[in-house]
N, C-alpha and C positions, 0 to 999 in steps of 0.2 A: 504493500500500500504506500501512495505518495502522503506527505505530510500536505496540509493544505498550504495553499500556495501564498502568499504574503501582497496585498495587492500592491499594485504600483509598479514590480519588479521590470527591471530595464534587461531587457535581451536584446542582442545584436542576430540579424538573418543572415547569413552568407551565400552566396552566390559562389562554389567553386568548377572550377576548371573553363571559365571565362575563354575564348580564342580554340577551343575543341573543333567546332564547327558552328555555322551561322545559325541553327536553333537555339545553344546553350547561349549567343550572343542576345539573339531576340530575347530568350524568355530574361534574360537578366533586365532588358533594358524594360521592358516590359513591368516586370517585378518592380524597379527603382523607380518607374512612371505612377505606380499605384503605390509607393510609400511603405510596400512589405518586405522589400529589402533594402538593406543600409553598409552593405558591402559587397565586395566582387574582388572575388582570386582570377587574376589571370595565369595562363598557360601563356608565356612568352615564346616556347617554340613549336606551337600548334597552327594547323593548319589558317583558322580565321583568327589568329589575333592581330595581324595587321588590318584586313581591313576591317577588325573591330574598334581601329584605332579610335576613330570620331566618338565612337559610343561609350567607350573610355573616360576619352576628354570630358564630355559633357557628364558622366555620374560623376568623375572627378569635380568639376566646375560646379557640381550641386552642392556640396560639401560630405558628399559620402564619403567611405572608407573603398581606396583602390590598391589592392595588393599583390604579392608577387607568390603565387601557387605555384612554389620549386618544384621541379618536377628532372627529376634522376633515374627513371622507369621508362617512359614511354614517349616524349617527346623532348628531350636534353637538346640544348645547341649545337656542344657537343658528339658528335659521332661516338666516341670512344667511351661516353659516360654511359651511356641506356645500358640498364640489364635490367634482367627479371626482380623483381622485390625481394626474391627469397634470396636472390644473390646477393644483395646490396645489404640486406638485415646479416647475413652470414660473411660480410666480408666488414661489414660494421664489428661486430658484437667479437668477431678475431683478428682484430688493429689491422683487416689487412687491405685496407681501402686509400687507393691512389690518393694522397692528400695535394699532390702539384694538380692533379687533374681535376678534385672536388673543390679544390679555390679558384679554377678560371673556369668550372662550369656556374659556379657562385657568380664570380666576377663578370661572365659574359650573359648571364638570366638577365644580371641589376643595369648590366650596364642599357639592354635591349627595356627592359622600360622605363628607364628617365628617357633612351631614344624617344619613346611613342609617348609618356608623360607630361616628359620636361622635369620630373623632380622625381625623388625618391620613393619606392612605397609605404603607406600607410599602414601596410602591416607584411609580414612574410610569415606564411605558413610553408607546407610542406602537399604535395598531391601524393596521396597513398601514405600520409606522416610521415615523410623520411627528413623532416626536418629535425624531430627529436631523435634519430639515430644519435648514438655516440661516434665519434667524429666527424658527422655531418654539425651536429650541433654548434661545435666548438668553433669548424671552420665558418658555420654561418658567423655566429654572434663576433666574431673576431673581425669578418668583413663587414658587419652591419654597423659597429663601431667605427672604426674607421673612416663609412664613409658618411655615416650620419651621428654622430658622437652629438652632435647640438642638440636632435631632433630624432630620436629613434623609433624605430617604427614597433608597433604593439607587436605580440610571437603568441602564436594560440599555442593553447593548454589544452591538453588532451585527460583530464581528470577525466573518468567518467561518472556518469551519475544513473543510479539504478546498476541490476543486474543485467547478464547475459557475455556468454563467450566472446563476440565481435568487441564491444567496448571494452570490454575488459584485456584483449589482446593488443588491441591499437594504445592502450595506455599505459601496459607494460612494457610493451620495447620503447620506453626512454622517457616517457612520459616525466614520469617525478624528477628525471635526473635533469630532463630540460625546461620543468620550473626552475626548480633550483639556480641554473644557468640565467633564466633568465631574470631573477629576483636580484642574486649575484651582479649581476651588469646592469642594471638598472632600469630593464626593457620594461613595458606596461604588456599585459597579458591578461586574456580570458579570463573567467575565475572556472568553468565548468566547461564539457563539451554535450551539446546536444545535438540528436540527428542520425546516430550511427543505425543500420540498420541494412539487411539485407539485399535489396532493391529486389525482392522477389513478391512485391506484395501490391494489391489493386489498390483501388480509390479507398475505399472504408475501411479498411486495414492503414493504411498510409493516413489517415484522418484519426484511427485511433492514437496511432504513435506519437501525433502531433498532440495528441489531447493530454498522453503520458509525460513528454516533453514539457509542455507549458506547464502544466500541472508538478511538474517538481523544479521547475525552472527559478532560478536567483537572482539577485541582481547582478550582471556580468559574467552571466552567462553567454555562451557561442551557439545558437543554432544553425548550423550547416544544411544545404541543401546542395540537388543536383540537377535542377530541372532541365528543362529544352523545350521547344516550340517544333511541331510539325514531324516527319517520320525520318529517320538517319540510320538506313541499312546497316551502314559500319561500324556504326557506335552498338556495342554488346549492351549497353546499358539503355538503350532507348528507350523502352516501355517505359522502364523505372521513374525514368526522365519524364515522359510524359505525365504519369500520374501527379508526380509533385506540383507538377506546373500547373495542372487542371486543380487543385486542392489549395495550392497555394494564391491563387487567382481568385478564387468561390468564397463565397458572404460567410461559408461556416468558417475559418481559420479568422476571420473577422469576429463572429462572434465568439470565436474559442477565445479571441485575445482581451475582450469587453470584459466577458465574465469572469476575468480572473485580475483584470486592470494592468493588465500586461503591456506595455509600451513597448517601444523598438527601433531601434538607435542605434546610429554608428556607435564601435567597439571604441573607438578615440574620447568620441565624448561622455561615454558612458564612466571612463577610469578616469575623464578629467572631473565626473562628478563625485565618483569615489574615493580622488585622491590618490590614485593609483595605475 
């Protein structure tokens, strides 16, 4: 059972993998059109993040939160970075990962969105968390100092909340170690993560989870999504894509956020009200 929910509570919605293909661009601009989302991970080496550039600019120019979804699996700038996740966790977890190669795939993600930008990201996560790997983490937070030392962008926190094997395994490999890291240097961060989930499930199922979600939700807390606009043979996740997007568009996820007096806010402004 959830504890009942505290009203007021400020959640932040994420938009990731931003630049995938032009559905997951729509449904986001989409999303930030109707004020249910307050952030966007982009994929810097995916097939539509350039000409997602404009739609970028403009969530940016609204004052939302625009970030950089590092991505070390399936679309790196890099040739020589992509492997499988189970490689990259096992070459993690046994120090045996190219560290010259993991700071200029770092180096060349940041540098490709101040290109499309103009200025640094709002925050850096990880696509498939490989941000809180150990020595992914280290080389990130070492570059993100470096080049925003003024002005550091927020790093999600993969705590999980509630039961179930999925969040419980994304929060184990490095999760604790990369709050720490990021408490340590000074970064603003999540306090929770919400969203994890299967993509195997239709509309009222995907509406209950939402309900689970907000209902044990806190203030600064992260709800992640993965939505898309229209049909993408290629993309293995489409369905999943689709449901969200149809749920997260629809007057019930409205009223889920009424009755509980749930707000939703950029992650920046959200830690600038907590002090944190």
């Amino acid at each position: 059972m959830h504890a009942e929910p505290r009203l007021g509570a400020m959640l932040c919605l994420v938009v990731d993998d931003f630049g995938l293909h032009t559905g997951v661009n729509d449904a986001a601009q989409r999303l930030t059109e109707l004020g249910r989302v307050h952030a966007v991970g982009a994929l810097v080496g995916a097939p539509a993040f350039v000409a997602g550039g404009a739609v970028l600019r403009r969530i940016d120019a609204e004052g939302l939160d625009v970030g950089l979804h590092l991505d070390l699996t399936e679309r790196p700038l890099l040739r020589r970075s992509s492997r499988p996740l189970s490689q990259i966790v096992i070459e993690a977890y046994t120090r045996q990962l190219d560290r010259r190669l993991l700071r200029l795939e770092i180096c060349a993600q940041l540098d490709a969105f101040e290109a499309a930008l103009g200025h640094g990201p709002a925050f850096v996560d990880g696509h498939q968390h490989v941000h809180q790997l150990p020595g992914v983490r280290e080389a990130l937070v070492t570059e993100l100092k470096q080049r925003y030392g003024a002005r550091l962008p927020w790093l999600r926190c993969t705590q999980r909340v509630g039961p179930g094997a999925k969040p419980w395994l994304i929060s184990a490999l490095g999760g604790a170690s990369a709050r720490k890291l990021a408490d340590k240097n000074g970064f603003g961060r999540n306090r929770r993560l919400l969203g994890v989930h299967n993509f195997r499930c239709g509309a009222a199922k995907y509406a209950q989870l939402l309900t689970n979600w907000l209902s044990a939700g806190r203030d600064g807390d992260l709800l992640m999504c993965h939505p898309a606009l229209g049909s993408q043979l290629h993309d293995p996740l489409a369905a999943a894509r689709a449901v969200e997007y149809s749920v997260l568009t629809g007057q019930l996820f409205l009223r889920m956020l009424q009755a509980r007096g749930i707000s939703l806010w950029p992650m920046s402004q959200i830690l600038e009200r907590l002090g944190g």
